[in-house]
VMD Tcl script that draws the C-alpha trace (Angstrom):
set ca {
  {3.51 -36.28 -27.38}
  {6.87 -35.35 -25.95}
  {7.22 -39.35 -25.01}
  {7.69 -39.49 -28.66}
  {10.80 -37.83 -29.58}
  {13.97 -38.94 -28.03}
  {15.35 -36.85 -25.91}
  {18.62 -35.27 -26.51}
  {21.37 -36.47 -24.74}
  {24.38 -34.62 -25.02}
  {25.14 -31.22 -27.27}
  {28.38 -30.30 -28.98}
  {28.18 -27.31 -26.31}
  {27.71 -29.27 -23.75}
  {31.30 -31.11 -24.99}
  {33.29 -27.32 -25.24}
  {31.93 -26.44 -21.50}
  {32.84 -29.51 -20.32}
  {36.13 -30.31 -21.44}
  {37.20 -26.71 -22.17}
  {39.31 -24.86 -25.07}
  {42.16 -27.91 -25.04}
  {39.33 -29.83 -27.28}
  {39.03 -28.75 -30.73}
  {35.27 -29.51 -31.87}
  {33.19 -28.70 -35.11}
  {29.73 -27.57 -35.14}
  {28.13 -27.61 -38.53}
  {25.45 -25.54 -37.48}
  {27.72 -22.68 -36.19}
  {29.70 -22.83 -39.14}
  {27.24 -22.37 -41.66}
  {25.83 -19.21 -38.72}
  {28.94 -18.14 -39.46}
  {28.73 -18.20 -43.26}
  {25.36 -16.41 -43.41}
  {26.48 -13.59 -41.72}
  {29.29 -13.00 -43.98}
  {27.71 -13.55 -47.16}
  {25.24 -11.10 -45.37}
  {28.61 -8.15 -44.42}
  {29.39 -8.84 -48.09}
  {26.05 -7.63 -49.29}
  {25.85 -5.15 -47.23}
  {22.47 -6.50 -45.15}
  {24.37 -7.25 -41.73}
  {23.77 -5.81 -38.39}
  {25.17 -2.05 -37.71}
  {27.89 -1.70 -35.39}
  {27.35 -1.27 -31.52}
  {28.43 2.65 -30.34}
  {31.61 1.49 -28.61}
  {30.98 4.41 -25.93}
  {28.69 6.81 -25.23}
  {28.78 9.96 -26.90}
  {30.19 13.23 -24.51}
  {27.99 15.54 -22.91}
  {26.89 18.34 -25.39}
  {26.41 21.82 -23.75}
  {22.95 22.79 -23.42}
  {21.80 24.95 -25.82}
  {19.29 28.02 -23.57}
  {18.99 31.51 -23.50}
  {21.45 33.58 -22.67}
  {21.01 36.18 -19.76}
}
mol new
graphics top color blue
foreach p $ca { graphics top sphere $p radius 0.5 }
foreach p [lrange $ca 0 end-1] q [lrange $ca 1 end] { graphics top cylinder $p $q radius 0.2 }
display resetview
């Protein structure tokens, strides 16, 4: 069964790595990625932010002597 489909020869990724950030490319698929997540941020429905550090050491709370 995988005889069948073609196989894929080259990727718009595989363009970017190879010839690097002096080629501009478009990837429909990323772009409308892109667009779902902010029609998602503008509902309100997106991923929460990542805690950019972790939070400091709290004292720890015990009896008293």
């Amino acid at each position: 069964m995988a005889a069948y489909y073609p196989r894929k020869l080259v990727t718009i990724k595989d363009v970017k790595t190879e010839f690097g950030p002096e080629l501009d490319t478009w990837d429909p698929d990323e772009e409308a990625r892109f667009e779902y997540i902010e029609e998602l941020k503008a509902r309100g429905k997106s991923n929460p932010k990542k805690k950019s550090a972790p939070p400091a050491a709290a004292p720890v709370k015990g009896k008293k002597k």
